[in-house]
N, C-alpha and C positions, 0 to 999 in steps of 0.2 A: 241969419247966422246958423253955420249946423255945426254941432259936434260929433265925432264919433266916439262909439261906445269906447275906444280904448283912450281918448282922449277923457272923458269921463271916469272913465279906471283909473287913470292919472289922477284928478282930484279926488276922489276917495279914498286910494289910499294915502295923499296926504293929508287925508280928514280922519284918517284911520278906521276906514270902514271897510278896506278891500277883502274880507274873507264875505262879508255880505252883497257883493254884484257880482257873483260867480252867476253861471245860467243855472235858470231854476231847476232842472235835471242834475247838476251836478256832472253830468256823464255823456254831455256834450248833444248829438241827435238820441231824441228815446229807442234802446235798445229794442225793445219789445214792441216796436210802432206797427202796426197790421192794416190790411187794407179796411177802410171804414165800411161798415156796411151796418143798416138798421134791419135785419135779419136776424131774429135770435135762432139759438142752438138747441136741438135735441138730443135726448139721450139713445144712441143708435141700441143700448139695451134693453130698456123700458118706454121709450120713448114720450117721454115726460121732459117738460121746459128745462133745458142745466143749463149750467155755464160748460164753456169748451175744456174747462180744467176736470171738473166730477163733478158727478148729479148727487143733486144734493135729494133725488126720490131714494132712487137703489144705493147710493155713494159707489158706483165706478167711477173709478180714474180713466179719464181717455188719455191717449196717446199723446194727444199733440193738441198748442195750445197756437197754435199759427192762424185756423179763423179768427180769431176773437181781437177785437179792440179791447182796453180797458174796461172799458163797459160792460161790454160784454161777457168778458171775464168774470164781472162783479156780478152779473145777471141785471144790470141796470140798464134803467132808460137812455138812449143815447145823446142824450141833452146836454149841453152846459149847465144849465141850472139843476144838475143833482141835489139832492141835498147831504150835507153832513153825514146825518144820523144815516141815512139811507145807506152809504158808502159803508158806515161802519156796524151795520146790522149784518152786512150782505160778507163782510170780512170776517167776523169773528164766526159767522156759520159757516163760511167754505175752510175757514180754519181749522176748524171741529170738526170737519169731514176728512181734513189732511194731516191731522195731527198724528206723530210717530205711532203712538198709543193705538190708533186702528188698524195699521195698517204693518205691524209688528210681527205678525203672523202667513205674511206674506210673502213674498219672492224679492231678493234684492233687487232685481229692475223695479219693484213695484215701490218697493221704498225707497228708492231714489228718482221715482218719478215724483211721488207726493213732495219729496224733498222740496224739486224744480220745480213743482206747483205752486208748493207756498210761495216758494220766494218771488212767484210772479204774481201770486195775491198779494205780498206785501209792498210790491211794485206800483201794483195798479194803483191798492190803495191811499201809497203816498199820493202818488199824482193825484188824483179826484178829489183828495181831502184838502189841499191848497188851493186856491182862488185862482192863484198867480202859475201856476203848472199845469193846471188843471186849462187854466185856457189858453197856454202857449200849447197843449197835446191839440184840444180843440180846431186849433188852427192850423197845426199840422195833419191833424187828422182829415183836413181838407185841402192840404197841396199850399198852403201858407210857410213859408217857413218865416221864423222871426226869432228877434234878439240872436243877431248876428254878428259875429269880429265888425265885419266890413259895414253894417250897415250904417247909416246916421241919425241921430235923435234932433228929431225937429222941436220937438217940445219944452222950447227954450223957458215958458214958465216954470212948468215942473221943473225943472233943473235949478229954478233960479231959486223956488221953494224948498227943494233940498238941503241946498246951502246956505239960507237962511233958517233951516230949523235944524238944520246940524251944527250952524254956529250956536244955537243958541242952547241948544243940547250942551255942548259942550261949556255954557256958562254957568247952567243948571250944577245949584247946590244942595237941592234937598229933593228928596223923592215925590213930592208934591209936587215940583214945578214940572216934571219928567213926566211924569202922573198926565199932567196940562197938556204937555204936548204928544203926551201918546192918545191923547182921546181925540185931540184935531187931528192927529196924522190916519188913526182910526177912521175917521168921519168919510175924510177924505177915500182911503180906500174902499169902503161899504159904498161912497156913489160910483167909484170908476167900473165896483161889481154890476153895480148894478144897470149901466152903461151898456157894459159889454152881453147881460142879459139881450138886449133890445138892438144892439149893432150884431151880435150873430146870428139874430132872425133871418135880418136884414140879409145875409151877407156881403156884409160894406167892411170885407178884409182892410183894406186902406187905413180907414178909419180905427178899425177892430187893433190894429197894427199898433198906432199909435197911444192906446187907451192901455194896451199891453204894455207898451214902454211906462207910461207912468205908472200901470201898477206896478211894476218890477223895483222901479226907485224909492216910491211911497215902502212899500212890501220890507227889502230892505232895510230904508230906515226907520221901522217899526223896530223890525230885531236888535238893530241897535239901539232902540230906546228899551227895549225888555230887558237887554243884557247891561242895561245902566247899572253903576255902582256910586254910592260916595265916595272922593276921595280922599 
């Protein structure tokens, strides 16, 4: 039996979850998607390691931020298993480098370039800092596209799991029991990561494909179990 994703749309929102199975972008293909490459950038001023946005040796702004994947943008390894902290060490200092406050004294193109910088640092960022973004970019970042209108969910367990732990969400009276099943649904996510570690070595897309579909539903219905209330 398959379902498709909009067939699945259909019972979430009568489970009342549909603001939680949008695609993980939000904003449909990633606007900022570039061609992959594990080449990093230098600074054509100083020529010291930067990101394609401003070196963070001299702090020039370059022009244009069209080589740069994600990653690269952060100055990070081009890996799926980034970590965390890494993403968010490598943000708050290109931040610092683009903040109004430097670059105040400068030429209005140059303050509206920083502008366009940050906001693609805060771009990159989102994506890398999510599990679930972070490896749908991954796989597009190699000619993968996935979580699609049209495609279909074979993962008839996971689905089946959903709707049984979102029944039971919604039987949950007290934040302890919520509590319960956010820690299996938890469990659950941290193995499908750590799956997906080990199938994009591989490159077993296929597979990689399907491990992405459950993280996206688990993923999901995490957030609905965060945004529990009593009622």
């Amino acid at each position: 039996m398959h379902l498709s994703v909009g067939t699945m749309r259909s019972w979430i929102r009568m489970r009342g979850l549909s603001r939680h199975l949008s695609r993980p972008c939000g904003r449909g293909a990633f606007q900022s998607l570039r061609c992959f490459s594990n080449e990093g950038f230098q600074c054509p001023a100083c020529g010291a390691p930067s990101s394609p946005l401003v070196c963070r040796s001299c702090g020039r702004l370059h022009e244009s931020s069209s080589s740069g994947s994600f990653f690269e943008l952060l100055g990070l390894s081009s890996t799926y298993e980034v970590k965390p902290q890494e993403v968010d060490s490598s943000y708050k200092d290109l931040q610092r480098l683009l903040h109004p406050d430097r670059h105040v004294a400068g030429t209005e193109e140059q303050r509206e370039l920083a502008d366009s910088h940050s906001a693609h640092v805060n771009e990159a960022a989102a994506v890398l800092r999510s599990p679930l973004r972070r490896a749908q970019y991954w796989m597009e970042l190699n000619g993968q596209k996935i979580l699609l209108e049209e495609q279909r969910i074979e993962d008839m367990q996971t689905m089946m799991e959903v709707m049984e732990t979102s029944e039971e969400l919604d039987a949950a009276k007290t934040q302890s029991e919520v509590d319960g099943l956010r820690q299996r649904n938890r469990s659950k996510i941290e193995s499908v990561e750590s799956e997906l570690s080990e199938i994009f070595k591989h490159e077993d897309w296929m597979t990689a494909r399907h491990r992405v579909e459950r993280l996206q539903m688990l993923t999901r219905l995490q957030e609905r179990m965060d945004d529990w209330r009593p009622k």
